[in-house]
C-alpha positions in Angstrom: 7.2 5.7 18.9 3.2 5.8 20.3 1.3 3.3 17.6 -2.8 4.1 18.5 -4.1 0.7 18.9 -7.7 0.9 19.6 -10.4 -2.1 21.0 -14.2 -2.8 18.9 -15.1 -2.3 15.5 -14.0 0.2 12.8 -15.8 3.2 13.0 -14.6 5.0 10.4 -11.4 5.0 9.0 -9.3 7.6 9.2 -7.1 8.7 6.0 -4.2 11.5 5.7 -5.5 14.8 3.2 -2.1 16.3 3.3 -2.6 19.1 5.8 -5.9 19.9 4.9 -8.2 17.7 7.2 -9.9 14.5 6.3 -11.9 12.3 3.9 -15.7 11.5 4.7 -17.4 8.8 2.8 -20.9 10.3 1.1 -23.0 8.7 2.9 -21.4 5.9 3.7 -20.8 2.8 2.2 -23.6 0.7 2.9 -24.0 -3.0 3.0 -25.2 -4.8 0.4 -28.6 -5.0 0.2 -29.3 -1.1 1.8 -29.5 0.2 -2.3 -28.0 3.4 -1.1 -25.1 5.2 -2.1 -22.0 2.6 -1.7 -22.3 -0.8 -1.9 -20.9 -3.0 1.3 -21.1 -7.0 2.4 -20.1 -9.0 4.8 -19.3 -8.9 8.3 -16.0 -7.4 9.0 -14.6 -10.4 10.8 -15.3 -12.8 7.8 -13.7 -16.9 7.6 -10.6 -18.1 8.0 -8.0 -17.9 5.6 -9.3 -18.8 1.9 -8.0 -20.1 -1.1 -5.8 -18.3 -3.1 -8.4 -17.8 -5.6 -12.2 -17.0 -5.3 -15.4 -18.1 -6.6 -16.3 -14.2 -7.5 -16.0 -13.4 -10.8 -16.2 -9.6 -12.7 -19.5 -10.5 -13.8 -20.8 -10.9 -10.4 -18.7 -8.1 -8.7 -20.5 -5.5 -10.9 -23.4 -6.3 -10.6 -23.1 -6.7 -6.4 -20.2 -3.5 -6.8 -19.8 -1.6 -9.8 -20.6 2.4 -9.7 -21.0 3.2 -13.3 -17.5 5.1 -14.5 -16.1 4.8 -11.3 -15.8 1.0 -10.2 -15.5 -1.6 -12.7 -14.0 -4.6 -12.4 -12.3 -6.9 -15.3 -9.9 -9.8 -16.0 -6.7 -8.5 -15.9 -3.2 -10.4 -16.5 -2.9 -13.3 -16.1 -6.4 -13.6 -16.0 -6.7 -12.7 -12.3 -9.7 -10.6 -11.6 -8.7 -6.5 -11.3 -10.8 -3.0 -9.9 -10.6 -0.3 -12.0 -10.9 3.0 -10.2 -11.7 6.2 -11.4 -12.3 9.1 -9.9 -12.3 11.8 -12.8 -9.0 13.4 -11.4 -6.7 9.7 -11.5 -7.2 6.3 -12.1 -6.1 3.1 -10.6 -5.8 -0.6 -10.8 -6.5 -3.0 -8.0 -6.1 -6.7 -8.4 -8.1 -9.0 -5.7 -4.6 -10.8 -5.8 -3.0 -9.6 -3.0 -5.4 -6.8 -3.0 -2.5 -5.6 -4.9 -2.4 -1.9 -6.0 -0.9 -2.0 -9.6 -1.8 1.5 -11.6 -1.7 5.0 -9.9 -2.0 7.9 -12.5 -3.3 11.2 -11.9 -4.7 12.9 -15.1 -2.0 14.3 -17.1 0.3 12.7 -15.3 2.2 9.8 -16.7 1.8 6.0 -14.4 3.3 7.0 -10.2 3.9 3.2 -9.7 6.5 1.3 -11.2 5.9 -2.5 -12.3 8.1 -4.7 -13.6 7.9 -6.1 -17.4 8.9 -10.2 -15.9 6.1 -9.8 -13.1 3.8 -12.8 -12.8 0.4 -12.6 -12.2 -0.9 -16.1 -11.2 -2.2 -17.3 -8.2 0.6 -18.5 -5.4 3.0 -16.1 -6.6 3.4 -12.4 -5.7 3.2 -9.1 -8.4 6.3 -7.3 -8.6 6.2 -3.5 -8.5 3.1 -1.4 -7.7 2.3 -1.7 -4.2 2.5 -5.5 -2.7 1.0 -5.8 1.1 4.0 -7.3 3.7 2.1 -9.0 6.4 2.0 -10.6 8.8 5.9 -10.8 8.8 8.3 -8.6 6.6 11.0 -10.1 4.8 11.9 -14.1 5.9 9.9 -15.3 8.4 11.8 -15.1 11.7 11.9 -19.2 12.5 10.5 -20.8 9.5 12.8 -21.1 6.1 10.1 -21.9 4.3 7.2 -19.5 4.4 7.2 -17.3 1.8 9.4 -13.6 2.1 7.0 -11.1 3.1 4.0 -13.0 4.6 0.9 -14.7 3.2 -1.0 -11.3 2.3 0.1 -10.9 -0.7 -0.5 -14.3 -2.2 -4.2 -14.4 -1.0 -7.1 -13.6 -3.3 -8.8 -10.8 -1.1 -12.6 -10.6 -0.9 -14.8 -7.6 -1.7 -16.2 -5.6 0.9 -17.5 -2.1 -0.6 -17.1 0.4 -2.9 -18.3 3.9 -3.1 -17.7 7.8 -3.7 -15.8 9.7 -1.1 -16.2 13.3 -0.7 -12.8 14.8 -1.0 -11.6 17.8 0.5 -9.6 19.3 -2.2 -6.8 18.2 -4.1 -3.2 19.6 -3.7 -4.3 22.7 -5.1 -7.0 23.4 -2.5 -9.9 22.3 -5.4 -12.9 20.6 -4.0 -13.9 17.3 -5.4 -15.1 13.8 -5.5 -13.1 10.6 -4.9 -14.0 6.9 -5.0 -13.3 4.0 -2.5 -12.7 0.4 -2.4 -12.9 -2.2 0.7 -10.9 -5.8 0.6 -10.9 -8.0 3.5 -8.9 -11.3 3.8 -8.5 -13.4 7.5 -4.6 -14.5 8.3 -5.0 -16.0 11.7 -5.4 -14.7 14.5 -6.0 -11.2 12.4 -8.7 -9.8 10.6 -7.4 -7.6 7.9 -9.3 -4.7 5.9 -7.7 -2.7 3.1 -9.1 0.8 2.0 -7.9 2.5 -1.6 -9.3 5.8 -1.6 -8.5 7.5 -5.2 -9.4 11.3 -5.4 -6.6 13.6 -7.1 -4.0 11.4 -4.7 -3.7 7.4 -3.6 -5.0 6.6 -0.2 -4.1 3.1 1.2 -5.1 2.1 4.7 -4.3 -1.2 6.3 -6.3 -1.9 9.3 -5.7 -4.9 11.5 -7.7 -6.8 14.4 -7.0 -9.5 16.7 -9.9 -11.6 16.4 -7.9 -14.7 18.4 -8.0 -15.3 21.7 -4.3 -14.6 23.1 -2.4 -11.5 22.7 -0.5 -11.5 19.0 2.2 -9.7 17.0 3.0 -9.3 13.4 4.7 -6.7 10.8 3.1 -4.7 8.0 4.3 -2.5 4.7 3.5 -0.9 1.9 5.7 -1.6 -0.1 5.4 1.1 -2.4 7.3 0.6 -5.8 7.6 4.2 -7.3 8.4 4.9 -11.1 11.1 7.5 -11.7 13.5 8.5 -14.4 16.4 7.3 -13.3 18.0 6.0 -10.0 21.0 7.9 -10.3 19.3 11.3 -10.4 16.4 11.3 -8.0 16.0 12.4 -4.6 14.4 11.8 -1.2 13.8 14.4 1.5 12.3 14.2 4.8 15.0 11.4 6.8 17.9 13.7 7.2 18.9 13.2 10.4 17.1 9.7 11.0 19.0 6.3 12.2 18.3 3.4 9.9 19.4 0.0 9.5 21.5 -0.8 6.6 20.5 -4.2 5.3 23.5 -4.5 2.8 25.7 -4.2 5.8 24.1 -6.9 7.9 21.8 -4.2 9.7 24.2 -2.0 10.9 22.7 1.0 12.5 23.7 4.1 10.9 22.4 7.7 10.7 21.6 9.6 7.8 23.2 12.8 6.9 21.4 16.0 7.0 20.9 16.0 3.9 18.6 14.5 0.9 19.3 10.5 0.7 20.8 10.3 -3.0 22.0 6.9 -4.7 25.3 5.4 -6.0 24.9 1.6 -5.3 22.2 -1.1 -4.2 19.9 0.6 -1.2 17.7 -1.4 1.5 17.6 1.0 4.6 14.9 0.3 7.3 14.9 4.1 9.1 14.1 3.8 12.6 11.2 6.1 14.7 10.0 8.5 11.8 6.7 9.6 10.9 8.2 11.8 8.7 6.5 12.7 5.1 8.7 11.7 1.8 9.1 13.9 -1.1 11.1 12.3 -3.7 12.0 14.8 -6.5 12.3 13.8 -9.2 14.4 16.5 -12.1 14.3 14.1 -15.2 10.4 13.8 -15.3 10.1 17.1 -13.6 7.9 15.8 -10.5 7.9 15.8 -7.2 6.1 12.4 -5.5 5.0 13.1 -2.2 4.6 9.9 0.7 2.5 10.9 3.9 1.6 8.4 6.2 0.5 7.4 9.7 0.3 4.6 12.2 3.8 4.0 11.2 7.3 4.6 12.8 9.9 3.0 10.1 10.6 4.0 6.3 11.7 1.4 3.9 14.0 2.5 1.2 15.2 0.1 -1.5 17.0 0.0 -4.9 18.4 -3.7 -5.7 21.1 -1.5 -8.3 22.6 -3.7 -10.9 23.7 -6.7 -9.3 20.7 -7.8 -7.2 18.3 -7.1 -9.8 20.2 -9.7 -12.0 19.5 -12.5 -9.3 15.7 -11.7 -9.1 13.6 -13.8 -11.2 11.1 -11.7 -11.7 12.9 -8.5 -12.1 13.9 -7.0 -15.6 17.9 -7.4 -15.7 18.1 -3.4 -16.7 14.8 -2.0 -15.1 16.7 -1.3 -11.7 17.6 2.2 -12.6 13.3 3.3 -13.1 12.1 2.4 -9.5 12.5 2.9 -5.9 10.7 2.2 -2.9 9.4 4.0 0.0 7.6 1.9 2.2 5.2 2.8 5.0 6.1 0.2 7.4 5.6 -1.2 10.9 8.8 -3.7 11.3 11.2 -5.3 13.1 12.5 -5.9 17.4 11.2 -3.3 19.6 9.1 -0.3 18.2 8.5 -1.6 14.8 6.8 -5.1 14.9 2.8 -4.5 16.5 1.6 -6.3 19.5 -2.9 -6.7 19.6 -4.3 -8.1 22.8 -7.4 -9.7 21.6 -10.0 -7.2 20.3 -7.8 -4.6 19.7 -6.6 -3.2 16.4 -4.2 -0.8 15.0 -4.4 0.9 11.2 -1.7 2.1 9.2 -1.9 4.7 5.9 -0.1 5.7 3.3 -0.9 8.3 0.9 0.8 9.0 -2.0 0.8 12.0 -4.8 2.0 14.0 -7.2 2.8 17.6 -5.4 4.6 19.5 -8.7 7.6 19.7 -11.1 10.6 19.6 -9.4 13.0 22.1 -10.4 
């Protein structure tokens, strides 16, 4: 699988609109200071990696950030500062923590993102559910027992870059309308990290990295995307039929998926291999169908810990197993999955997630 990894600065970011062409910020989002339109700050390449917490607090970011009814941000649990997001068609909930994607509803629609009741939201630990950021490793780190599972990005308070509108080009029924947008940057040497929500009818989530080091450098990424369903045992995902994966209950065993829709019956964590493919997870108990485009990404993560893994996790609800899964946007692994930067260059991955229907 081809990853586009590009060399300078981000000009312009590019975001997935479901077969119906792009996003284009209104104006941009300027930096702060411009008084036009969005509000921006910083320099992309920013310090080195900060304390877990920051100095800014919701006061401050709303007066340097807020857009009245659209941006606000707020203590949220735990006390850890939160973006609310509103674009008139959805809302959703960003923490700085993690720059941690917590709330995804569209209107009418009951909460997309599943997050567990035992969560803890306090600085040095990771939020369970909702959608955590994996980098710069995914899972254990490869030579060091220690470092945390999943990388240091979600553990980081994030800093503010910019907020704005985005001009949308219609929703899944072809509507025209008006979405919002958010900007967090963090530095994890030797990479400069930026992360882009875009809310409009659907989630947009874009992960763009840069080797700001000297040497050449490699890391992992996902989106570990926590989705809130009726129940395990009735749900389905189609789009991999046909894919090789990796089954990580069966010590990564490389195995190939039927042609048909992946359904459950026991405890899931399948890496599939060289797929761009788009998701569709239906869903007949809440009559829904979830839809997961992406790009910049060749593997899916699929996981369900079932009954008897979800008993060992501390921060897991004993009996909330059965209400998530996960499909992850993901670059991991050997081989095509892990990304290599040679200094200056950068690569971007996106996820976009939303409601399509009612399933039958």
């Amino acid at each position: 699988m081809d990853i586009a990894i590009r060399r300078g600065s981000y000009a312009g970011v590019a975001t997935l609109a479901a077969g119906r062409g792009g996003h284009h910020a209104r104006g941009g989002i300027n930096r702060r200071g411009a008084g036009v339109g969005g509000r921006r700050r910083g320099a992309w390449a920013g310090g080195k990696i900060g304390p877990m917490t920051t100095t800014d607090t919701p006061q401050t970011l709303n007066e340097q950030f807020g857009l009245r009814g659209r941006v606000h941000f707020e203590p949220g649990e735990g006390g850890l500062t939160r973006a609310v997001l509103a674009s008139g068609r959805a809302t959703a909930v960003v923490y700085l923590h993690g720059a941690h994607v917590a709330q995804y509803a569209p209107a009418n629609e009951r909460g997309v993102l599943f997050m567990s009741g035992q969560s803890r939201f306090e600085a040095g630990e990771p939020i369970r559910g909702g959608v955590p950021i994996c980098f710069p490793w995914f899972g254990p780190h490869s030579s060091d027992a220690a470092a945390p599972s999943h990388g240091l990005a979600r553990l980081k308070a994030w800093e503010v870059a910019g907020a704005g509108d985005v001009a949308g080009a219609g929703d899944v029924a072809g509507r025209a309308g008006q979405g919002v947008r958010l900007e967090l940057t963090t530095r994890i040497e030797p990479f400069a990290v930026r992360y882009t929500v875009e809310l409009d009818e659907a989630l947009t989530m874009r992960l763009e990295v840069r080797n700001v080091g000297a040497a050449e450098a490699s890391f992992e990424a996902a989106l570990h995307t926590y989705l809130a369903i009726s129940d395990i045992r009735e749900v389905e995902i189609r789009g991999l039929e046909g894919i090789e994966y990796l089954d990580k209950t069966q010590g990564a065993a490389r195995r190939r998926q039927p042609n048909e829709p992946l359904r459950f019956s026991g405890e899931t964590d399948r890496v599939y291999l060289e797929t761009q493919a788009t998701c569709t997870l239906h869903d007949p108990g809440w009559r829904r169908t979830i839809v997961v485009a992406k790009e910049g990404s060749p593997n899916t993560v699929v996981w369900n810990p079932w009954e008897g893994k979800a008993s060992r996790l501390p921060d897991f609800g004993d009996a909330e197993w059965p209400g998530m899964v996960c499909i992850e946007t993901a670059n991991v692994g050997t081989g095509a999955g892990a990304v290599t930067l040679g200094p200056g260059q950068e690569q971007g991955m996106t996820a976009r997630v939303a409601v399509a229907g009612h399933a039958g």
